[in-house]
C-alpha positions in Angstrom: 34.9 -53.6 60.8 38.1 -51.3 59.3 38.1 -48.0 58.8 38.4 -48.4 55.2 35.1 -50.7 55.0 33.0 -48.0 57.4 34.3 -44.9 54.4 33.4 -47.3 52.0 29.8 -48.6 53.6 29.1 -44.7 54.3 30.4 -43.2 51.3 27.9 -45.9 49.5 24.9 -45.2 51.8 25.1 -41.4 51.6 25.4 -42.0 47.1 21.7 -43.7 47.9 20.3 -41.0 49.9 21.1 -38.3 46.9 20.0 -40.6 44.9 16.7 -41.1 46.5 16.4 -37.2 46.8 17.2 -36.6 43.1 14.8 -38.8 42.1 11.7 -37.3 44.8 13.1 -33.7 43.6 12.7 -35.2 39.6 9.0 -36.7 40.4 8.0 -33.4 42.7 8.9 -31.1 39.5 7.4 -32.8 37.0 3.7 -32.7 38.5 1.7 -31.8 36.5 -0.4 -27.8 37.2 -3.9 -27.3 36.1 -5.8 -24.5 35.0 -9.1 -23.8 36.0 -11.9 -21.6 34.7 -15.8 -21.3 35.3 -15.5 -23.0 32.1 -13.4 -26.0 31.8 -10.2 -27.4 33.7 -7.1 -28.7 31.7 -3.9 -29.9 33.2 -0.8 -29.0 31.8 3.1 -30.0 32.4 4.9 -28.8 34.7 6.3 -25.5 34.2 3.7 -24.0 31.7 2.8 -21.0 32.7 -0.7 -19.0 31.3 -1.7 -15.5 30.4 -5.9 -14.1 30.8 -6.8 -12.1 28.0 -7.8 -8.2 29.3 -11.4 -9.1 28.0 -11.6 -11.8 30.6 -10.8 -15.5 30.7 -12.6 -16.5 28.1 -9.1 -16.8 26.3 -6.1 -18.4 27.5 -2.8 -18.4 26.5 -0.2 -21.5 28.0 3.3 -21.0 27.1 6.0 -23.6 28.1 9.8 -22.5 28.1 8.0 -19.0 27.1 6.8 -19.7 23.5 3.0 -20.0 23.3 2.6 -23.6 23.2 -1.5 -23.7 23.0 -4.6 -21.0 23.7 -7.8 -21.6 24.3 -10.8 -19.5 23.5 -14.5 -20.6 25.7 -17.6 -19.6 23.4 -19.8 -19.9 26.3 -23.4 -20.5 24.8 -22.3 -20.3 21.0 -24.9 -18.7 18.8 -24.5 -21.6 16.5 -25.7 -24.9 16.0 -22.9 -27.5 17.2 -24.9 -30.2 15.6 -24.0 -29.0 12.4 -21.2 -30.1 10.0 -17.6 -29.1 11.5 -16.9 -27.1 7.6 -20.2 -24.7 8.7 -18.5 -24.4 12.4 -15.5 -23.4 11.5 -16.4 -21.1 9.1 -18.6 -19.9 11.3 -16.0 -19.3 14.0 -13.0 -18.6 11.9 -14.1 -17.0 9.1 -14.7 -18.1 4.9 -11.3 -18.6 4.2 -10.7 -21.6 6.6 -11.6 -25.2 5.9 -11.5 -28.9 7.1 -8.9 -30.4 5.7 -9.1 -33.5 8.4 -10.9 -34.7 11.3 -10.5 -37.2 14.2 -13.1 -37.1 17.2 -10.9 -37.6 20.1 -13.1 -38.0 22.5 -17.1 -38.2 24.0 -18.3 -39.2 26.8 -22.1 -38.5 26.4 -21.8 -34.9 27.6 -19.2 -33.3 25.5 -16.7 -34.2 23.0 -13.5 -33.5 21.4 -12.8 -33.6 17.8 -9.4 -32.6 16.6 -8.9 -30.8 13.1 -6.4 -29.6 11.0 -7.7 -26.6 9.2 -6.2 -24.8 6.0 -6.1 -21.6 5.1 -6.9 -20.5 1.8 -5.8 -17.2 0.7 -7.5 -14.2 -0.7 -7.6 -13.2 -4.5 -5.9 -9.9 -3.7 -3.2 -12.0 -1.2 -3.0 -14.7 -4.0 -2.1 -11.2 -6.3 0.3 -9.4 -3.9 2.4 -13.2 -3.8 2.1 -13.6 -0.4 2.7 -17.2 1.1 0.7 -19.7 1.6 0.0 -20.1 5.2 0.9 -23.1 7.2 -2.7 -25.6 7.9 -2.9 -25.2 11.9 -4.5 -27.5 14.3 -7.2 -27.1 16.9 -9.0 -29.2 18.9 -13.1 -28.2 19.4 -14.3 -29.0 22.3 -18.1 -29.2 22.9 -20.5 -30.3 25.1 -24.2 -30.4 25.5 -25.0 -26.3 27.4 -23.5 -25.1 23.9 -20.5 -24.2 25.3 -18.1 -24.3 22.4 -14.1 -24.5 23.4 -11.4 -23.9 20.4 -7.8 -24.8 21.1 -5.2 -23.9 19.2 -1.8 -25.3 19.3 1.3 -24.0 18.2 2.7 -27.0 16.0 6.4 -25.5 16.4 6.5 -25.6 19.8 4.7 -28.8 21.5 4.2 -32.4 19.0 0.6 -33.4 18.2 0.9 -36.2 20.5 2.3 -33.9 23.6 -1.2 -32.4 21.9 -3.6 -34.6 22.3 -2.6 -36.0 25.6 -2.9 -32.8 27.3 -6.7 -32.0 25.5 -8.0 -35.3 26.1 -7.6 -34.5 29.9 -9.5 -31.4 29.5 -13.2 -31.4 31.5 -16.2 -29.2 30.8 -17.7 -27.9 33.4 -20.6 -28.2 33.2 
């Protein structure tokens, strides 16, 4: 063989190898993390990073490229009846002025389920007064399962899709 064939044959067989290690280096960094609680376990993509409230870790904030992407609150052993109609749940949790604007269980596998919502706002008489804005409906996914543990993720609409959304909740597991 020439010298101009064996540059060629080795130039072309040292191309593969980087491109074999680019593409273990892509797979490697795109595995996905997890976060795990005494509470439930959630995987998330790579390079998502979390923050435990001071009060414990019953609330979670995930951020990815350092905008909060999602939190998650844990109600372990809610006080209220998660049989009941999602409208009495949320106001329950979040207060009179919130409401069910749509539903879509998610999710149930006989020991806990996932129901995802988008929940309006309605304002205040005195807000409706002052002029302020209307805020934006946000979405949350409850999550609930048969110890009356009661899990309430948020998600920051501006920052991950509602798919990206729902494909990183419906891996969430309860523990139980």
């Amino acid at each position: 063989m020439d010298k101009r064939k064996q540059k060629s044959l080795l130039f072309l067989v040292a191309l593969i190898a980087i491109v074999a290690i680019s593409i273990y280096i892509a797979r490697k960094s795109n595995e996905n993390a997890y976060y795990e609680n005494e509470y439930y376990r959630i995987s998330l993509p790579a390079g998502w990073i979390y923050t435990i409230s001071e009060s414990g870790d019953t609330y979670v904030v995930f951020k990815c490229d350092g905008t909060e992407c999602l939190s998650i609150e844990a109600n372990p052993k809610s006080s209220f009846d998660l049989n009941s109609e999602l409208s009495y749940i949320v106001i329950s949790w979040a207060g009179m002025h919130y409401f069910v604007k749509h539903e879509d269980q998610i999710a149930y596998n006989g020991n806990y389920k996932i129901v995802k919502l988008k929940i309006g706002i309605e304002l205040s008489a005195a807000q409706e007064i002052t002029g302020e804005e209307q805020p934006e409906d946000e979405l949350h996914y409850y999550v609930t399962n048969n110890n009356k543990t009661f899990i309430d993720i948020k998600v920051n609409q501006n920052a991950i899709s509602e798919n990206m959304a729902d494909n990183i909740i419906s891996n969430i597991t309860i523990t139980e």
